[in-house]
C-alpha positions as CSV (number, residue, x, y, z in Angstrom):
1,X,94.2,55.9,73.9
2,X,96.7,52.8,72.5
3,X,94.4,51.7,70.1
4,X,96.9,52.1,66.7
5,X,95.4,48.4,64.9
6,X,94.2,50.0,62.4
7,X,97.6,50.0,60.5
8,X,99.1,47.0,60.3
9,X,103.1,47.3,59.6
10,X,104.2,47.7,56.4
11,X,107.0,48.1,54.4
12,X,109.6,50.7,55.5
13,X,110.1,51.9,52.1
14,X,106.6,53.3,52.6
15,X,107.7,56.8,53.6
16,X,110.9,56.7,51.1
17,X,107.9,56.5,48.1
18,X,106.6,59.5,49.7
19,X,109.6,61.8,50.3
20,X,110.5,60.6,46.6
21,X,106.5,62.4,45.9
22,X,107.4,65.5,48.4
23,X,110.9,66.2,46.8
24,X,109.7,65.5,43.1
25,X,107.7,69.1,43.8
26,X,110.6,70.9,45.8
27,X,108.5,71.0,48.7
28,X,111.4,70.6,51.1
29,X,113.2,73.2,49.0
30,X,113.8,76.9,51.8
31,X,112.1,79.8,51.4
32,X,113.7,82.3,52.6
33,X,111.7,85.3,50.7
34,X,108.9,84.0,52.3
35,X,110.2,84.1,55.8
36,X,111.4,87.9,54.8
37,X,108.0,88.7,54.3
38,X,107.1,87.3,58.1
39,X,110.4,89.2,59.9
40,X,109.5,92.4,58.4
41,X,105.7,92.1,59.1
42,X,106.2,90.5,62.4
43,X,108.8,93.4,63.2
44,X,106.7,95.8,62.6
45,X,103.7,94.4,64.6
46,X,106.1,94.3,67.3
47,X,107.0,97.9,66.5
48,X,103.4,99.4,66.4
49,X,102.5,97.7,69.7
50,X,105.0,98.9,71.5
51,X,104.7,102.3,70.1
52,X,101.1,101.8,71.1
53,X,102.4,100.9,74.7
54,X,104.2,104.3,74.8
55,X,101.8,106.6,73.2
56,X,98.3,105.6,75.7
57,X,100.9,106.0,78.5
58,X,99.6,105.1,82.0
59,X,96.3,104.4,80.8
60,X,93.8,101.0,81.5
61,X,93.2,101.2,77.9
62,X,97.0,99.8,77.6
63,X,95.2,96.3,78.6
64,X,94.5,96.1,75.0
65,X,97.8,96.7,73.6
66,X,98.7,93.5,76.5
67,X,96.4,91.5,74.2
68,X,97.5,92.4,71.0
69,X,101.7,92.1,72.0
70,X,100.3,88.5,73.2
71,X,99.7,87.7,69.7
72,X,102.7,89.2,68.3
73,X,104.5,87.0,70.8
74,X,102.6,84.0,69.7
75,X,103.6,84.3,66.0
76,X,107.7,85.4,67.2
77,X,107.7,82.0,69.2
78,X,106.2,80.3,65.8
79,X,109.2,81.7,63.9
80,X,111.6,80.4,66.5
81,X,109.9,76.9,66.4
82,X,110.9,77.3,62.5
83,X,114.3,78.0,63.0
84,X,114.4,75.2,65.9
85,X,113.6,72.7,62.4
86,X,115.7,74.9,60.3
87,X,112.7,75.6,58.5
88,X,114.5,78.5,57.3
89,X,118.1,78.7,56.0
90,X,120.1,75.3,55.3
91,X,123.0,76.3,58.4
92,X,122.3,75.4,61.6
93,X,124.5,78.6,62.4
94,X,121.9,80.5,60.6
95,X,118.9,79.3,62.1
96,X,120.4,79.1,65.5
97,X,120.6,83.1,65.1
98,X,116.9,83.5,64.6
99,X,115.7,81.1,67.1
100,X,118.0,82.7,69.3
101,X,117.2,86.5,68.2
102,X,112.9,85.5,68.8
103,X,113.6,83.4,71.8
104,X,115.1,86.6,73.5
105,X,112.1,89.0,72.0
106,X,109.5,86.8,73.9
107,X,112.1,85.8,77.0
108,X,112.0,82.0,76.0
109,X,115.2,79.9,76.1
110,X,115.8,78.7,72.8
111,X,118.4,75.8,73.5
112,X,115.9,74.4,76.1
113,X,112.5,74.5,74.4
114,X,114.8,72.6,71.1
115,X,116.0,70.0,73.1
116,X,112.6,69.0,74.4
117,X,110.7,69.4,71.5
118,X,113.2,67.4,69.4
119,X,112.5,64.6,72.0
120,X,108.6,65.2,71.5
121,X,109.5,64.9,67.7
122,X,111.3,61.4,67.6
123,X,108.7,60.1,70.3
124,X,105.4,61.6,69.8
125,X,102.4,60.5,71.9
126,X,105.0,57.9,73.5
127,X,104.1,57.3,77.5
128,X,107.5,57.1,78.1
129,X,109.4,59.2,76.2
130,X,107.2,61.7,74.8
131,X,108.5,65.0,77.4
132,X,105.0,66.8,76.5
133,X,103.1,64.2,78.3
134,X,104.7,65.1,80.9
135,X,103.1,67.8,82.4
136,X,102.3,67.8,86.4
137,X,99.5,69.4,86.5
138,X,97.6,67.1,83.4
139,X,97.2,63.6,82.7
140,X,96.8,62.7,79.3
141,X,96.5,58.4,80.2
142,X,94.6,56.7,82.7
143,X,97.4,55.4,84.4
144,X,99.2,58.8,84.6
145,X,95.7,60.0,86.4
146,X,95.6,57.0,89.1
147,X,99.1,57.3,89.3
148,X,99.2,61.9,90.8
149,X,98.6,62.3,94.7
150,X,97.6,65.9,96.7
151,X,96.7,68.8,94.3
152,X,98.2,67.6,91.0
153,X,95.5,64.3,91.3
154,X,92.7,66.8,92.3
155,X,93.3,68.8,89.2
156,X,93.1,65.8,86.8
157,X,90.2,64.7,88.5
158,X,88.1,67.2,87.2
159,X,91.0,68.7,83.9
160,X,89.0,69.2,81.1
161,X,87.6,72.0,83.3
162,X,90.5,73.4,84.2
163,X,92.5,73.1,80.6
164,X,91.8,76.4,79.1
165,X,92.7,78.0,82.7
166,X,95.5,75.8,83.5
167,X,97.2,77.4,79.8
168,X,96.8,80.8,81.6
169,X,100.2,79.9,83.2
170,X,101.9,78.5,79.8
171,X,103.2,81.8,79.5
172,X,105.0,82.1,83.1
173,X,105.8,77.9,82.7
174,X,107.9,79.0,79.6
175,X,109.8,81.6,81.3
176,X,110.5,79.5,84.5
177,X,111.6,76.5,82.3
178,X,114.1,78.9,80.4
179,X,115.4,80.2,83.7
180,X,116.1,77.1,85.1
181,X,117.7,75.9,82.6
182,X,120.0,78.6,81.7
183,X,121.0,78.9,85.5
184,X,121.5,75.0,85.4
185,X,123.8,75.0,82.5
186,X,121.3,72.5,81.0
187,X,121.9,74.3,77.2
188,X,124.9,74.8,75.7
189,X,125.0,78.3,75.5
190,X,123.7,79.1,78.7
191,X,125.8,82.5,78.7
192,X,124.2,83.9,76.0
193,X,121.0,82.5,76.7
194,X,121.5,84.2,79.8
195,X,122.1,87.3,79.1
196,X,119.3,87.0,76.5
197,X,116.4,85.7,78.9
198,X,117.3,88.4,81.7
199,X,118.2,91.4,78.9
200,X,114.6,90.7,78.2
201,X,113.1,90.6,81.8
202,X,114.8,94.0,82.5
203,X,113.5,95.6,79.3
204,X,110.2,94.4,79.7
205,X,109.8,95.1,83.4
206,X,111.2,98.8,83.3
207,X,109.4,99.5,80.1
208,X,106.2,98.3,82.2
209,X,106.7,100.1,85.8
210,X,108.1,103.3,83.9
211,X,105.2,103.9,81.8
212,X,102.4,102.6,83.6
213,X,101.7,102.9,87.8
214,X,102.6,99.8,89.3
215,X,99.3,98.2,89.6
216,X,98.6,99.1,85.9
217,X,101.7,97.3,85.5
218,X,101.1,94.0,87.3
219,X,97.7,93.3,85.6
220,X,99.4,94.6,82.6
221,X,102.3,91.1,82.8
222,X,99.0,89.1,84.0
223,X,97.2,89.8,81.4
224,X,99.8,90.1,78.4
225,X,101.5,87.0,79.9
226,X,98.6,84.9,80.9
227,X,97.0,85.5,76.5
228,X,100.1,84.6,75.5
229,X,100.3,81.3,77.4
230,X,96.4,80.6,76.1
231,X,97.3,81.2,72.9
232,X,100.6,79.1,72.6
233,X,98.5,76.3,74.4
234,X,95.6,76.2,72.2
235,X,98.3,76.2,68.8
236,X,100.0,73.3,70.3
237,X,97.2,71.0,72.3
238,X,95.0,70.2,69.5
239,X,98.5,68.6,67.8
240,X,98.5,65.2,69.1
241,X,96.1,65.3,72.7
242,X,93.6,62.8,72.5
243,X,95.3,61.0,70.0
244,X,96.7,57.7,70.3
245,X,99.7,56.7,73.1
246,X,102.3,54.5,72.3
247,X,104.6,52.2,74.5
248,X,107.5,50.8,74.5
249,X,105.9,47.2,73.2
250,X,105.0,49.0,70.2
251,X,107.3,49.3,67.2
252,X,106.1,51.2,64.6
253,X,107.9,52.9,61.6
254,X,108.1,56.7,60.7
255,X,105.5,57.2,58.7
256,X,102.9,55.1,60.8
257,X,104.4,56.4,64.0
258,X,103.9,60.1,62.8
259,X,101.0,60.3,61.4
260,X,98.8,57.9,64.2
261,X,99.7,60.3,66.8
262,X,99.0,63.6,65.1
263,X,96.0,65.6,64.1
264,X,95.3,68.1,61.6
265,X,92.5,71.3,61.8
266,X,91.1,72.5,58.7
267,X,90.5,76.3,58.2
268,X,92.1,77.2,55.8
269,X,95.1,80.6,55.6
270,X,93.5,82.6,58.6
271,X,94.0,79.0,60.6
272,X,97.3,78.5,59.0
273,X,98.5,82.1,60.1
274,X,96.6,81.8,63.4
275,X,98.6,78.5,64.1
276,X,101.6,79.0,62.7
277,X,101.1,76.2,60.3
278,X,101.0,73.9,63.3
279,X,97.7,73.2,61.8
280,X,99.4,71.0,59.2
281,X,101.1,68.6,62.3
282,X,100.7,65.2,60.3
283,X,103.0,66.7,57.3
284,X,105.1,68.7,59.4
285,X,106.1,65.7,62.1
286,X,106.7,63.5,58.5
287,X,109.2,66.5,57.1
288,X,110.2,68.8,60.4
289,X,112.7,70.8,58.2
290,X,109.7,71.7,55.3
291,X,109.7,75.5,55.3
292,X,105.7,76.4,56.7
293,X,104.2,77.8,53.4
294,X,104.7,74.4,51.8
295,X,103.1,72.5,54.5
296,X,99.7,73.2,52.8
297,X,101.2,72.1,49.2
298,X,102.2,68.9,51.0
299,X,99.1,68.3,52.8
300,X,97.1,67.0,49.9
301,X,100.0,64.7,48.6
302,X,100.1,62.6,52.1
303,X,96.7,62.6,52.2
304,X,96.2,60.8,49.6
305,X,99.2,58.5,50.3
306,X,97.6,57.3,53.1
307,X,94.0,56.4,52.1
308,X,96.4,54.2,49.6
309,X,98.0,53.2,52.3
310,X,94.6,52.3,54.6
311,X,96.3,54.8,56.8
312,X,94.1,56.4,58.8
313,X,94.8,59.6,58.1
314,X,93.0,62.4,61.0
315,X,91.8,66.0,60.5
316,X,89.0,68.2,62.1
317,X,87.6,72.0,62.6
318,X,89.6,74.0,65.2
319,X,86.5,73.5,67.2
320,X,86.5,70.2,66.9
321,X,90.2,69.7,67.7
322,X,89.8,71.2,70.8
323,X,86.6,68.8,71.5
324,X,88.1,66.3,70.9
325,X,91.3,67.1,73.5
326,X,88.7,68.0,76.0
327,X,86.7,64.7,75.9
328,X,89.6,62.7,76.1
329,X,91.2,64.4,79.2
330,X,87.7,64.1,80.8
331,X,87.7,60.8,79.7
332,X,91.0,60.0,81.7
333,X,90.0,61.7,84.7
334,X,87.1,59.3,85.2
335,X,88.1,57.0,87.7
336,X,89.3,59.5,89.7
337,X,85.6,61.1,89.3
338,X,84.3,57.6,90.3
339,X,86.6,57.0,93.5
């Protein structure tokens, strides 16, 4: 979908009236009691389900506690996405620390995932440029679809089936991707990122194959990892898939650039602690380093800027998000369908 001529180009000062609005209300002011409030609770969820782990022992029933420490994982990685914005303290130093201290709880490189998702940041939605349409297994264009051979053209051929299972492997994608990178020297502190990503694999693994027998431990890491990688895919898909795709032949400002290529979902706080605030992905791609709990604050204000603006301006249900991402990646694999 290229399709952005319903905004015309205006004005760059556009989005300096509305940072004027955002900062009038200290909206990008940090909040750091607030993110005290999320270390300690997510702390101790990450306490308690490990305690869990411990206490059913080599049990089946521990399945469960896989499901529930994928959540916890979900919502460290949300904090370390914060830090990677510095969403949370004004230092980089500072927010380097965290991102680095939740990348290692959940074995996720912290360097790596920033530098790509900066790049997905200045670029969203872009065909070129844009790292998070480039995913092997998915095509999120038409020409990206004609364009797979063997297995990876197979699977687009018939993706929206295969989405929700395809983000069964997010989990084991995000480890790999930290690996390789750390082993490449692609991040600049590879040797603590290191000693980070494989302090975690040892912890996690012995925890697992001393506690539970060792096929109670392999469906355990299936299961635990394979919830966690649904659950980060289906916080980050319904952000900007199926919204439009820009080229290089298009030049658009900030603000129009931003907000044409994202997509907000309603639902209110259980959404916005389900998602990490992600939910809010027009207003957090116009102010990256707003601190989460004022996304919501802000969300009203752009709004409103952009029906002034004749900006169209998109939001839906979770459901509908995920409809919506669905239909358009069964919409791209058409002509392979029709071959």
């Amino acid at each position: 979908m290229t399709d952005t001529s319903l905004a015309p180009a205006r004005p760059g000062s556009d989005f300096t009236q509305l940072t004027r609005a955002i900062n009038q209300r200290g909206l990008l002011k940090r909040r750091p009691g607030d993110y005290a409030r999320r270390f300690t609770l997510n702390g101790l969820l990450l306490a308690g389900g490990w305690t869990a782990f411990v206490l059913v022992g080599a049990s089946w029933w521990n399945l469960l506690t896989a499901a529930f420490l994928a959540v916890v994982f979900a919502q460290l990685a949300f904090i370390g996405h914060d830090a990677g914005h510095k969403q949370i303290f004004h230092g980089k130093r500072a927010n380097d620390f965290v991102g680095h201290l939740h990348g290692a709880l959940v074995g996720m490189s912290y360097g790596k995932w920033v530098g790509q998702h900066n790049r997905h940041h200045a670029n969203p939605n872009h065909e070129d440029d844009d790292p998070d349409l480039d995913i092997p297994a998915l095509a999120f264009t038409v020409e990206q679809a004609l364009g797979k051979r063997g297995l990876p053209r197979l699977i687009a051929k018939y993706q929206a089936f295969l989405f929700f299972p395809l983000l069964l492997l997010e989990g084991f994608s995000l480890h790999q991707s930290g690996i390789s990178a750390v082993l490449r020297r692609e991040v600049k502190a590879h040797k603590l990122e290191s000693v980070l990503i494989f302090g975690h694999i040892a912890l996690y693994l012995a925890a697992l194959f001393l506690v539970l027998s060792p096929w109670q431990a392999l469906v355990f890491i299936v299961v635990h990892q394979g919830l966690w990688g649904v659950y980060m895919g289906c916080s980050f898909a319904p952000n900007h898939k199926g919204m439009p795709t820009l080229t290089a032949a298009q030049k658009l400002d900030h603000l129009r650039k931003q907000v044409l290529t994202s997509r907000n979902v309603r639902g209110g706080r259980v959404v916005d602690y389900a998602l990490g605030g992600l939910n809010y992905q027009i207003e957090h791609h116009l102010f990256p380093s707003m601190p989460r709990s004022n996304l919501r604050h802000a969300q009203p204000l752009v709004r409103e800027f952009c029906a002034r603006l004749g900006l169209p301006y998109h939001q839906t249900t979770a459901l509908g998000s995920y409809a919506q991402v669905l239909s358009h990646l069964h919409a791209v694999g058409a002509p392979l369908r029709a071959s």
